[in-house]
C-alpha positions as CSV (number, residue, x, y, z in Angstrom):
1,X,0.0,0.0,0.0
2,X,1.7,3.6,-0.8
3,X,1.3,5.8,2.2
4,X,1.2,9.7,2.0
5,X,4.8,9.6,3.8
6,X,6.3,7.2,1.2
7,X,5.5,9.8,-1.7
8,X,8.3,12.8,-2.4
9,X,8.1,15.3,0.1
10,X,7.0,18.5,-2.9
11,X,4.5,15.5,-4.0
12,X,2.8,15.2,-1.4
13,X,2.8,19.0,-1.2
14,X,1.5,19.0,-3.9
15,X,-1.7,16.8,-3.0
16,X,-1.9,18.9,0.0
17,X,-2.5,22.0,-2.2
18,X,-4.8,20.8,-4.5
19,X,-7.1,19.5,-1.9
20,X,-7.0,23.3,0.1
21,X,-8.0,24.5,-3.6
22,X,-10.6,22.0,-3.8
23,X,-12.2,22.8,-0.5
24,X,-12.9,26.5,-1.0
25,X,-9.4,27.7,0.7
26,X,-8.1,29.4,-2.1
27,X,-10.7,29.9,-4.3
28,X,-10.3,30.6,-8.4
29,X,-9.3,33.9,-9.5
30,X,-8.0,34.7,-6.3
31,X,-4.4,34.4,-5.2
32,X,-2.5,31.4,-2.7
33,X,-0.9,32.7,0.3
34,X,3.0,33.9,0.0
35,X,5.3,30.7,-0.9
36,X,6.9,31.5,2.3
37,X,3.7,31.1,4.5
38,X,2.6,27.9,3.1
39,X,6.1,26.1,3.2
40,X,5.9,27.1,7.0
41,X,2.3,25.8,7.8
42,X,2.9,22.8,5.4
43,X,6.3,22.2,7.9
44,X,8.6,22.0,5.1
45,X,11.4,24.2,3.1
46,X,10.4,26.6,0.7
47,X,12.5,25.0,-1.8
48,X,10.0,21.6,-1.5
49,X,7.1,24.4,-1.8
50,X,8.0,26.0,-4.8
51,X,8.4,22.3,-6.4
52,X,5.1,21.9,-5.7
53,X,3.6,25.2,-6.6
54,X,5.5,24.7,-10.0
55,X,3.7,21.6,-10.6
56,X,0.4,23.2,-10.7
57,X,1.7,26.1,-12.5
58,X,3.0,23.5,-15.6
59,X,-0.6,21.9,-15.0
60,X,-2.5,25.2,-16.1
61,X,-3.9,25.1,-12.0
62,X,-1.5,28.1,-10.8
63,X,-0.1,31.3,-12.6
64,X,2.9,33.1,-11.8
65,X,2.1,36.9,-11.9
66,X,5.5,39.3,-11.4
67,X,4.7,41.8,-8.4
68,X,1.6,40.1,-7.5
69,X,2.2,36.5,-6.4
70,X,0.3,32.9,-7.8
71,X,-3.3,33.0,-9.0
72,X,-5.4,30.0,-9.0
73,X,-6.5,29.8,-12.5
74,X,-9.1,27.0,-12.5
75,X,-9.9,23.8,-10.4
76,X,-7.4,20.8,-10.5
77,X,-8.7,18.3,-12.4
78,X,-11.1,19.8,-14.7
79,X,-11.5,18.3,-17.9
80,X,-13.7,19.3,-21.3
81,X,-14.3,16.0,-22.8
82,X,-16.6,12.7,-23.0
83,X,-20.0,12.2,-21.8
84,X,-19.2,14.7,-18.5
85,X,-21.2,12.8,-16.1
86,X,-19.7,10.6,-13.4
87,X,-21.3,7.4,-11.3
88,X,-21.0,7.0,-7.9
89,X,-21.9,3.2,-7.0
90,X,-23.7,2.5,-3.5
91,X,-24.0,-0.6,-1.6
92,X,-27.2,-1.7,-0.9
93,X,-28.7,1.7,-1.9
94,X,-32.5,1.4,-3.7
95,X,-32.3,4.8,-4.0
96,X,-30.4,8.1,-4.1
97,X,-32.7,9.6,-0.8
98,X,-30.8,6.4,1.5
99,X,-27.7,8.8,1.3
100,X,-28.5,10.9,3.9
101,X,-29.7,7.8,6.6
102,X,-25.9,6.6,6.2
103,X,-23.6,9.4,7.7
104,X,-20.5,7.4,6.8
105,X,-21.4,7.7,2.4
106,X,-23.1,11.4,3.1
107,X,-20.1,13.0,3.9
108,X,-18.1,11.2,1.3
109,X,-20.7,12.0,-1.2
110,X,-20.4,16.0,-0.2
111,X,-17.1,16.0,-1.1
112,X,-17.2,14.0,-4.7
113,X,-20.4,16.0,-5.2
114,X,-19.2,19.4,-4.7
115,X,-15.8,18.5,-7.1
116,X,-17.4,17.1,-9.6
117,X,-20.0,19.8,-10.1
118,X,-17.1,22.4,-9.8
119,X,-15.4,20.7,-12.7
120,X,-18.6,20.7,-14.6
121,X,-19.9,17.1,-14.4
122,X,-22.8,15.8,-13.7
123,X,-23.2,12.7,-10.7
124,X,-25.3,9.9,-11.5
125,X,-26.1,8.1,-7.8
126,X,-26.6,4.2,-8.4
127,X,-27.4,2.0,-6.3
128,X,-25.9,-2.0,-6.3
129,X,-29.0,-3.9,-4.3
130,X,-28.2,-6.2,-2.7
131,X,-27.1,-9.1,-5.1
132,X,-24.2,-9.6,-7.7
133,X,-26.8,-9.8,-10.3
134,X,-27.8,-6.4,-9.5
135,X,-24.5,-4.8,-9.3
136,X,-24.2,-6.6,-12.8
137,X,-27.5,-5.0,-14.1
138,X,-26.5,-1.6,-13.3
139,X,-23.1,-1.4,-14.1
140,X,-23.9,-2.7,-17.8
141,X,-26.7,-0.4,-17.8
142,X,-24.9,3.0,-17.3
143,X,-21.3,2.2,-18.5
144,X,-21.9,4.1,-22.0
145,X,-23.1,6.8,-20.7
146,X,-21.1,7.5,-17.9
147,X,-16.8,8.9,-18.5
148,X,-16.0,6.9,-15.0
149,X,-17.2,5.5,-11.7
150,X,-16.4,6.2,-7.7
151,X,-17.4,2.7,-5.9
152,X,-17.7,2.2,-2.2
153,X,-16.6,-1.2,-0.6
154,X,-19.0,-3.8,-1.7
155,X,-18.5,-7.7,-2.7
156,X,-15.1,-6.1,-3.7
157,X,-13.5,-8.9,-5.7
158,X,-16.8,-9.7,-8.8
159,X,-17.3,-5.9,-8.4
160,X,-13.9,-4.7,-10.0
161,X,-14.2,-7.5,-12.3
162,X,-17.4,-5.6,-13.6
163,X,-16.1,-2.7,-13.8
164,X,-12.6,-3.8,-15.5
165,X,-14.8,-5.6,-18.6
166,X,-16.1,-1.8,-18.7
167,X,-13.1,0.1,-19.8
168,X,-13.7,2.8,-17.9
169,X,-11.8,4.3,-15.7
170,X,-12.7,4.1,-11.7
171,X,-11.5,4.5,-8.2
172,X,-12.8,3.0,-4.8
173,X,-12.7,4.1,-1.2
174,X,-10.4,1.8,0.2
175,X,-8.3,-0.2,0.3
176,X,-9.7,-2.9,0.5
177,X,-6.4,-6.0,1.3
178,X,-3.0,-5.5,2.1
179,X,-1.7,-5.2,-1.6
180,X,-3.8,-3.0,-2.4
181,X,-1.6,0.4,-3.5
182,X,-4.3,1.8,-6.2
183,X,-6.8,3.7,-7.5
184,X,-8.0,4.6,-3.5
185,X,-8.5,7.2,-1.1
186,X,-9.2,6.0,2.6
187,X,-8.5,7.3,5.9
188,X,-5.4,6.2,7.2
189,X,-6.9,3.9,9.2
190,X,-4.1,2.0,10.9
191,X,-3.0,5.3,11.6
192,X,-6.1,6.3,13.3
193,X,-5.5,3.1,15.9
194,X,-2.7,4.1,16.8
195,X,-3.0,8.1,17.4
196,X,-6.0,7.1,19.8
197,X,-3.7,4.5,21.5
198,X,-1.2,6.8,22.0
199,X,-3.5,9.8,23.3
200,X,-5.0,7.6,26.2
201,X,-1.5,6.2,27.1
202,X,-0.4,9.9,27.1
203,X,-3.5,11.0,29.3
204,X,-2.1,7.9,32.1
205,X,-4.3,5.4,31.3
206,X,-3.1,2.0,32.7
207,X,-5.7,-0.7,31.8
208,X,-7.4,-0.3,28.0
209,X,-10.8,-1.2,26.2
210,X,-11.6,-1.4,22.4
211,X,-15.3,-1.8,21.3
212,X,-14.7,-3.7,17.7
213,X,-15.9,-6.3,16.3
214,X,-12.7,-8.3,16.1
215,X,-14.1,-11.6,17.3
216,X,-17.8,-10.7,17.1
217,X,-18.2,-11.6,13.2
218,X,-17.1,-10.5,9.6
219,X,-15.5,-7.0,9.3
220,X,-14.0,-5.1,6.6
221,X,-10.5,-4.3,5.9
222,X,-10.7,-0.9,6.8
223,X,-12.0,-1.4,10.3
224,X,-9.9,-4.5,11.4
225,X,-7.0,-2.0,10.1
226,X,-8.3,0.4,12.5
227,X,-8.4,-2.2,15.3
228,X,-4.8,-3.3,14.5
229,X,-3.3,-0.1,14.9
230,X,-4.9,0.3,18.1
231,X,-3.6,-2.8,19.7
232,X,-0.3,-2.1,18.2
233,X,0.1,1.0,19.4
234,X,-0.7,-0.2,22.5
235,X,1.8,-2.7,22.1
236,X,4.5,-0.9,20.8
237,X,4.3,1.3,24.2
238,X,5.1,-1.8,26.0
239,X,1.4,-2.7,27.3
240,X,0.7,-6.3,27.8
241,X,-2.1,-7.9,26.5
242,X,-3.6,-8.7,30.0
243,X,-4.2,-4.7,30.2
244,X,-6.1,-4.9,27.4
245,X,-10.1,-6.1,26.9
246,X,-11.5,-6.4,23.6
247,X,-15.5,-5.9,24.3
248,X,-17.5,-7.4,20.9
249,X,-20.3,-5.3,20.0
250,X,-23.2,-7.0,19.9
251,X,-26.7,-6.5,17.2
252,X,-26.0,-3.7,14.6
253,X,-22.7,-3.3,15.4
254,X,-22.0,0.1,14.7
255,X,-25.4,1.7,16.3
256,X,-25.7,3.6,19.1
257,X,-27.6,0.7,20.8
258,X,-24.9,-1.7,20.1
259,X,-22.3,1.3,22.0
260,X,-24.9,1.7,25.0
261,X,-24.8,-2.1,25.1
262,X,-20.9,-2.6,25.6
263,X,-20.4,0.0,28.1
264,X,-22.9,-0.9,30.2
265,X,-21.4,-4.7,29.8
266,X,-17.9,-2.7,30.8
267,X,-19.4,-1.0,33.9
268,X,-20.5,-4.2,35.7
269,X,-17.4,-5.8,35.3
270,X,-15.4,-5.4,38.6
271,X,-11.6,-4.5,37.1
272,X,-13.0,-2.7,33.8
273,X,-10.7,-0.1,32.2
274,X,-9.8,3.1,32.8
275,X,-9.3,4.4,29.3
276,X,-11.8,3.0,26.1
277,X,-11.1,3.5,22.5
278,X,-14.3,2.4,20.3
279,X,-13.5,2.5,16.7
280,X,-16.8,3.9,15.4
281,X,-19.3,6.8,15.6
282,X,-22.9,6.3,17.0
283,X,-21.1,3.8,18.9
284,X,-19.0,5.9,20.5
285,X,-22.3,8.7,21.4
286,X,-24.4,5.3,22.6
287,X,-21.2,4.3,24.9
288,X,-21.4,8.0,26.2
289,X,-24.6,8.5,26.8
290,X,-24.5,6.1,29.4
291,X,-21.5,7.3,31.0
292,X,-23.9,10.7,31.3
293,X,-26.3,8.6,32.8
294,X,-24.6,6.5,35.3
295,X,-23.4,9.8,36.2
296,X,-19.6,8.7,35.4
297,X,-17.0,11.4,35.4
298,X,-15.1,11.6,32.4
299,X,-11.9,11.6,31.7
300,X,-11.0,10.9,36.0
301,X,-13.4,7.9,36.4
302,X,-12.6,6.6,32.4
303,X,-10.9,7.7,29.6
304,X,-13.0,7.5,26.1
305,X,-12.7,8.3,22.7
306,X,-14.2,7.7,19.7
307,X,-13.9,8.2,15.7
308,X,-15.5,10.4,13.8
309,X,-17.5,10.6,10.4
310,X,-20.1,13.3,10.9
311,X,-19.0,16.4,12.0
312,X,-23.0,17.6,11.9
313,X,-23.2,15.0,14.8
314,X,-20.3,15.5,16.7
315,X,-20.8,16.0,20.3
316,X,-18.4,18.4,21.0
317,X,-17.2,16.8,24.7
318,X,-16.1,13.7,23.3
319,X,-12.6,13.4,22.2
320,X,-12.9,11.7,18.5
321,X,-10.4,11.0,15.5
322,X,-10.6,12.7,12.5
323,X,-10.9,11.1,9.8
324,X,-12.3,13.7,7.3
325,X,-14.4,12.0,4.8
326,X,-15.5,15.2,2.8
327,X,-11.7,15.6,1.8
328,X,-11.5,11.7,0.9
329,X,-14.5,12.8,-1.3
330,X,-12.7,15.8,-3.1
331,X,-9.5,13.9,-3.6
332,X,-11.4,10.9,-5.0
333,X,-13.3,12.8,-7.5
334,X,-10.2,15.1,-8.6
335,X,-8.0,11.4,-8.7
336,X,-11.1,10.6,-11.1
337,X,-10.9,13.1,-13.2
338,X,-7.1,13.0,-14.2
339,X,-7.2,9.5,-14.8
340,X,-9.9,10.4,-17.3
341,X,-8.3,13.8,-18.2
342,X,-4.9,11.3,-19.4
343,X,-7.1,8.3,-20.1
344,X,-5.5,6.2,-17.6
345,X,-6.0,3.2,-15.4
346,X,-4.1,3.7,-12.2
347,X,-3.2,6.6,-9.9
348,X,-0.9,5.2,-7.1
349,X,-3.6,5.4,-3.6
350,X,-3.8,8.2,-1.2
351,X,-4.3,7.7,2.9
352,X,-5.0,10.7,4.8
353,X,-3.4,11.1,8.2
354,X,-6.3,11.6,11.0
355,X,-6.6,14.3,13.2
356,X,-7.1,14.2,16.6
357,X,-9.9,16.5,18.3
358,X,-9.6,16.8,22.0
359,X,-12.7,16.9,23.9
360,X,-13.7,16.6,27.2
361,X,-13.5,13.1,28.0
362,X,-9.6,12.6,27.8
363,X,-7.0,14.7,29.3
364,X,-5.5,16.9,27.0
365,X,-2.0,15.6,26.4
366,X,-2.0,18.3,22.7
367,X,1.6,19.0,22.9
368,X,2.2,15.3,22.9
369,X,-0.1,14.3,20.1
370,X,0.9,15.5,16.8
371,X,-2.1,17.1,14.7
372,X,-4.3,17.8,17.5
373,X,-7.2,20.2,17.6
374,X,-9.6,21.8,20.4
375,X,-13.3,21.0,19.8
């Protein structure tokens, strides 16, 4: 898998820039900050920087202008050819409205939307049903009239098989198995384990909990990644196993209900732990709500964090990872639209670092924790 940090330093740069021009930061027709103040912010020389800016500037992005500084000229990634319309491939989606009941694709979806639209195109929302037969069915129904597709993970193996016989170009949110070093943009996901394993060891805990579902059923690649970097973070800090409990969730794994459920399985148990990472969203808001109800003091009495996917959600005192899915949505649409600006079939992956946010139910340990933020 190619990681952000095994890419050139002025490459990645690069990348870094064209997603702040994709989100709105520096908007077209109006000018980036001085070389000199992005090379600081972006933590490396301005040499690097200017590699980077000159990049753009040979991609018809930037412009040079003497006295005045570097304009953005148009969006990266915008393209003036083929059918201009785009389709983004659902799981189990009937229809184009179950979007919004499924925070995880929403914000995703905000981001590919808002590029593609920017760059002119049009996005077609299909949904793959629930069968292979289905996926088939739509797939072969839309490939002539669509220039590429975005898919989400989904009977991964038949589905790029389906859209290989296509010939056009697409890219998935993954990865989706260790070998996998294309065509992707995903959270960093390992990474995310093992920034929250280090913040609770930073903040003194001593004894550690993970809700997961590692040993409660199937999971995806993605999220046993995410529970692998947690337990070897907490290994590489020296904790033994026996100061570690795995709690299974239980029903819909990843509901609040199933959250509510663990926790209150943690607080009966006579030597539970005193700092809990759980490796989802509503699962993290069901384990907190009843920590507010048992009247639990957070962070003295335990420790918890969670990750986060919904920033319209968030509950501002719990401490959550980042793992900004609206930018995995602008860089997949803009990786989209040079491979079919160049006609291409690969683009090495992206992973994007998460973030920390501190809340209220950790200790703030921020100078410790590279890439923290106050809620």
């Amino acid at each position: 898998m190619m990681r952000n940090n095994a890419l050139p330093t002025a490459h990645r740069a690069k990348m870094r820039l064209v997603g702040e021009i994709l989100n709105g930061q520096f908007p077209v027709d109006l000018f980036l900050a001085p070389e000199r103040a992005l090379a600081k912010r972006y933590g490396i020389s301005r040499v690097t920087m200017r590699a980077a800016i000159e990049a753009l500037v040979r991609e018809g992005v930037l412009q040079k202008i003497a006295g005045k500084g570097t304009l953005v000229c148009k969006l990266p990634g915008a393209v003036t050819t083929g059918n201009r319309a785009v389709g983004i491939l659902f799981p189990y989606l009937k229809s184009a409205a179950g979007i919004a009941t499924e925070h995880w694709y929403g914000e995703i979806h905000l981001g590919l939307h808002y590029t593609f639209s920017r760059a002119g195109y049009r996005v077609i929302v299909l949904g793959l049903g629930n069968e292979p037969h289905q996926a088939r069915a739509t797939i072969e129904s839309h490939q002539d009239t669509v220039d590429g597709f975005v898919t989400f993970p989904y009977l991964f193996d038949e589905l790029a098989l389906l859209l290989n016989r296509t010939g056009r170009p697409w890219v998935k949110v993954g990865p989706h198995a260790v070998d996998d070093a294309v065509n992707y943009v995903a959270p960093n996901n390992f990474e995310c384990g093992c920034l929250a394993a280090h913040h609770l060891i930073a903040g003194g805990g001593r004894r550690f909990g993970m809700f997961g579902v590692r040993g409660a059923g199937p999971t995806t690649y993605n999220q046993q990644r995410c529970e692998d970097g947690f337990l070897f973070g907490l290994a590489n800090a020296g904790v033994t196993p026996d100061k570690v409990t795995i709690v299974p969730l239980t029903g819909q794994a990843w509901s609040m209900e199933s959250g509510a459920d663990a926790m209150r399985r943690v607080l009966q148990q006579p030597s539970r732990p005193d700092a809990i990472f759980v490796a989802g969203f509503l699962t993290a808001l069901g384990a907190l709500n009843v920590c507010r109800q048992a009247q639990l003091p957070l962070p003295d009495a335990l420790a918890l964090m969670g990750v986060d996917t919904n920033p319209s959600l968030r509950d501002f005192e719990l401490t959550t990872i980042d793992t900004n899915l609206t930018q995995v949505g602008h860089l997949l649409a803009d990786m989209l639209l040079r491979m079919i600006a160049k006609q291409s079939q690969t683009e090495p992956g992206v992973d994007i670092m998460p973030k920390l946010i501190q809340g209220k139910t950790t200790r703030s340990c921020i100078a410790s924790v590279a890439g923290a933020e106050d809620a």
